[in-house]
C-alpha positions, 0 to 999 in steps of 0.5 A: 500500500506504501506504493500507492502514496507515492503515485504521482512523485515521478522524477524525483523518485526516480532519481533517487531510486536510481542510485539504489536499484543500480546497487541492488544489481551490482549486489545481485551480481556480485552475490552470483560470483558475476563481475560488477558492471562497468561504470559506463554501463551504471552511466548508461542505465542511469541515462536510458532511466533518466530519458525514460522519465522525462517522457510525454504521456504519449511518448510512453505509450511508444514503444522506446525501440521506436523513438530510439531509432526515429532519433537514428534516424534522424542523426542524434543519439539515441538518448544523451550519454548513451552510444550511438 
């Protein structure tokens, strides 16, 4: 029921969580004997994370394949921070 409370927080419990979910994966994969993700893998979730926040109501009925490759197309990146 917590959840249900924070309905309507977006961004910015986005961005907080972020940092804790990143560690709950690196934890998950230091636990199985996994190496740890590079940083530039955390950076590039943590841009993909942060792209998908900041979307329109429309955008997010979109699947992201679709709006990554009409960026593509389009000549820019895919989202800031991530590669081409």
């Amino acid at each position: 029921m917590f959840y249900k409370s924070l309905k309507g927080a977006g961004p910015l419990l986005m961005a907080m969580g972020l940092p804790l979910s990143l560690f709950g994966v690196t934890s998950a994969a230091n636990a199985q004997g996994a190496a740890p993700l590079s940083q530039t893998t955390l950076t590039q979730i943590g841009a993909l994370s942060a792209d998908k926040a900041k979307r329109t109501p429309a955008q997010k009925k979109v699947d992201s394949q679709l709006i990554y490759a009409a960026r593509a197309r389009s000549g820019r990146a895919a989202v800031s921070g991530a590669p081409r």
